[in-house]
C-alpha positions as CSV (number, residue, x, y, z in Angstrom):
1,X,23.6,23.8,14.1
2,X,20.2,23.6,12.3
3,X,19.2,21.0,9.7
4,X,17.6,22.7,6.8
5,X,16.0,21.3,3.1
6,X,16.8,23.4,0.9
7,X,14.9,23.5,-2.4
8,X,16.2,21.5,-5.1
9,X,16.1,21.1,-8.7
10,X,12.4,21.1,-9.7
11,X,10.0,19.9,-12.7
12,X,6.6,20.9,-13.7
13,X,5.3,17.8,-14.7
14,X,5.5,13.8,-15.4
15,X,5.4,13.2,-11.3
16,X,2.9,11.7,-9.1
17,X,1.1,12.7,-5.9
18,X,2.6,10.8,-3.0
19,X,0.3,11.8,0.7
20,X,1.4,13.3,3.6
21,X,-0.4,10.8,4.9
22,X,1.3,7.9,4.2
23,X,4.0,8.8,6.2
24,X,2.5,10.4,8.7
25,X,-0.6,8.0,9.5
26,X,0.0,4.8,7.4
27,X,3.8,4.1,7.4
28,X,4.3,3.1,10.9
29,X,1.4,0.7,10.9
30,X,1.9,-0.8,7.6
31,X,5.8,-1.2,7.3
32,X,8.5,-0.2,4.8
33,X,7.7,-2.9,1.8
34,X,4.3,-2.3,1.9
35,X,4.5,1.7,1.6
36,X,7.0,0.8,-1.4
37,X,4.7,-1.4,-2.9
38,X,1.3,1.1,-2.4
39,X,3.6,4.1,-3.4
40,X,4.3,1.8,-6.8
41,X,0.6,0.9,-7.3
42,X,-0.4,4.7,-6.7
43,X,2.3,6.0,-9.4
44,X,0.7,3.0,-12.2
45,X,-3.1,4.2,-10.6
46,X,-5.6,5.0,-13.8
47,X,-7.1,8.7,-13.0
48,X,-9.8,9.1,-16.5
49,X,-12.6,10.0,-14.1
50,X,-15.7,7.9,-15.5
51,X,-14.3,4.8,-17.2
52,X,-14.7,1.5,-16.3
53,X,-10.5,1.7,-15.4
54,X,-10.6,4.3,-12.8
55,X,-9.1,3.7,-9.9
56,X,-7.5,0.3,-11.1
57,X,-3.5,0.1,-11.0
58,X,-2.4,-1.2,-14.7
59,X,0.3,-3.0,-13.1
60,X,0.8,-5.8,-10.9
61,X,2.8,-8.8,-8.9
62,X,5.4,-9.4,-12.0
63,X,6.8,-5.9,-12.5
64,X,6.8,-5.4,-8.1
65,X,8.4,-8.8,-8.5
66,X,10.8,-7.6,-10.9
67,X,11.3,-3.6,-9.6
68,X,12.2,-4.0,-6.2
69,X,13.2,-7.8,-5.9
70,X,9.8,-8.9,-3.8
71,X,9.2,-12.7,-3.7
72,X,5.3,-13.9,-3.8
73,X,5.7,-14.4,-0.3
74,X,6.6,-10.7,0.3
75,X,3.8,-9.5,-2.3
76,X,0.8,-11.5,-0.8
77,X,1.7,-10.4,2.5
78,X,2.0,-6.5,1.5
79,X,-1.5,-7.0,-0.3
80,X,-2.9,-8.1,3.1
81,X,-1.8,-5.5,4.6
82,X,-2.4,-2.9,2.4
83,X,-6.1,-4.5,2.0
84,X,-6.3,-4.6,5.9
85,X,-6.0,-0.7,6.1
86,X,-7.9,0.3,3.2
87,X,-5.9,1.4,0.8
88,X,-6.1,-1.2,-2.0
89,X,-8.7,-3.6,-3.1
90,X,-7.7,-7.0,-5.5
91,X,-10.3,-8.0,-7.5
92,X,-10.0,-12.1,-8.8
93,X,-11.1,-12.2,-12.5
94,X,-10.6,-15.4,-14.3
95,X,-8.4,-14.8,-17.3
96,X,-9.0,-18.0,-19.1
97,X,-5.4,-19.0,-18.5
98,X,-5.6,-21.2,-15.5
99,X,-4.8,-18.3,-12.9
100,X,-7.1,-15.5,-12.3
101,X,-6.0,-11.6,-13.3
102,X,-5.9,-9.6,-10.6
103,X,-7.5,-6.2,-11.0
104,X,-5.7,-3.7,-8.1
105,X,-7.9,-0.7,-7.0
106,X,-6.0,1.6,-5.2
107,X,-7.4,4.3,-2.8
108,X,-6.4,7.2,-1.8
109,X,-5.4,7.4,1.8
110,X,-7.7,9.2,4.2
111,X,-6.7,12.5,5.8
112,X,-5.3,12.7,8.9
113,X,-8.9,13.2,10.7
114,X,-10.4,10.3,9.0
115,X,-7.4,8.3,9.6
116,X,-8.2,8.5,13.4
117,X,-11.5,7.5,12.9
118,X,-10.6,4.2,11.2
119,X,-7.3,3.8,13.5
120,X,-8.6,1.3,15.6
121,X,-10.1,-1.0,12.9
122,X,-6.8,-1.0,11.0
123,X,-5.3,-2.1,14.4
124,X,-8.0,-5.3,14.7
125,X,-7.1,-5.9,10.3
126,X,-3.9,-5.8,11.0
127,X,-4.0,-8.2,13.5
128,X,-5.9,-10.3,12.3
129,X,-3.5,-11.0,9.0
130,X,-1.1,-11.3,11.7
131,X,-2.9,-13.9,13.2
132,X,-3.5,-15.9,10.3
133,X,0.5,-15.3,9.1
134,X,2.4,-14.7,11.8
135,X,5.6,-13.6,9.4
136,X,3.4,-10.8,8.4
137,X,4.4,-8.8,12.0
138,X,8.1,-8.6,10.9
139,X,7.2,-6.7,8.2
140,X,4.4,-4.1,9.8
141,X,5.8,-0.7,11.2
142,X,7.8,-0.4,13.8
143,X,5.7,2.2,15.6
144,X,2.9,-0.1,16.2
145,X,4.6,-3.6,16.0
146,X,5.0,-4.3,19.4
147,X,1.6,-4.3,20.3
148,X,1.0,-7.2,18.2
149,X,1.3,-10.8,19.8
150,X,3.0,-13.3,17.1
């Protein structure tokens, strides 16, 4: 017996792109919460091509805090991570408020050449946030975490 997808119900719009990539290249270096929380940032991405918000995500820590039940801990360790393989970028602005706004630029991911070409720099990133947070390696792919010494 075969396993076969079959086509579902379908829609024509209010949907957002999601990458092969990610699960292909990304996922089993950068772990299940992280993919969740880039996949999140990616839906919330501005796309008006030429204004000063393009590229920034519109939302942040408190609604992944309250979406998927992330602690701070959880959230500054999935930034690292996703900062360590290139896919977002935080910004610190001071907000006049005593903590600083954070401004989330989120990238697209490379293609799958690309990827390859970057591969072993996202390796070193990754573990080097490792290094510096040990914890971080139970939450990086399991695909690649082995390799990494905590």
């Amino acid at each position: 017996m075969s396993d076969t997808i079959r086509s579902g119900r379908e829609r024509s719009g209010g949907y957002s792109k999601m990458f092969h990539e990610i699960f292909d290249d990304y996922h089993h270096y950068i772990g299940d919460k992280a993919t969740l929380y880039y996949l999140f940032l990616l839906r919330y991405k501005n796309n008006e091509k030429g204004t000063e918000k393009e590229g920034k995500s519109w939302v942040g820590r408190k609604k992944i805090i309250e979406e998927f039940n992330y602690n701070f801990t959880q959230i500054k360790r999935c930034e690292s991570i996703l900062e360590a393989v290139d896919l977002i970028r935080i910004e610190h602005q001071p907000s006049g408020r005593g903590r600083p706004k954070h401004i989330y630029y989120v990238n697209h991911p490379y293609e799958k050449d690309v990827f390859k070409q970057h591969e072993a720099q996202y390796f070193r990133n990754l573990q080097r946030v490792v290094n510096e947070d040990p914890d971080v390696a139970k939450m990086l792919g399991k695909g690649k975490k082995p390799y990494f010494s905590t």
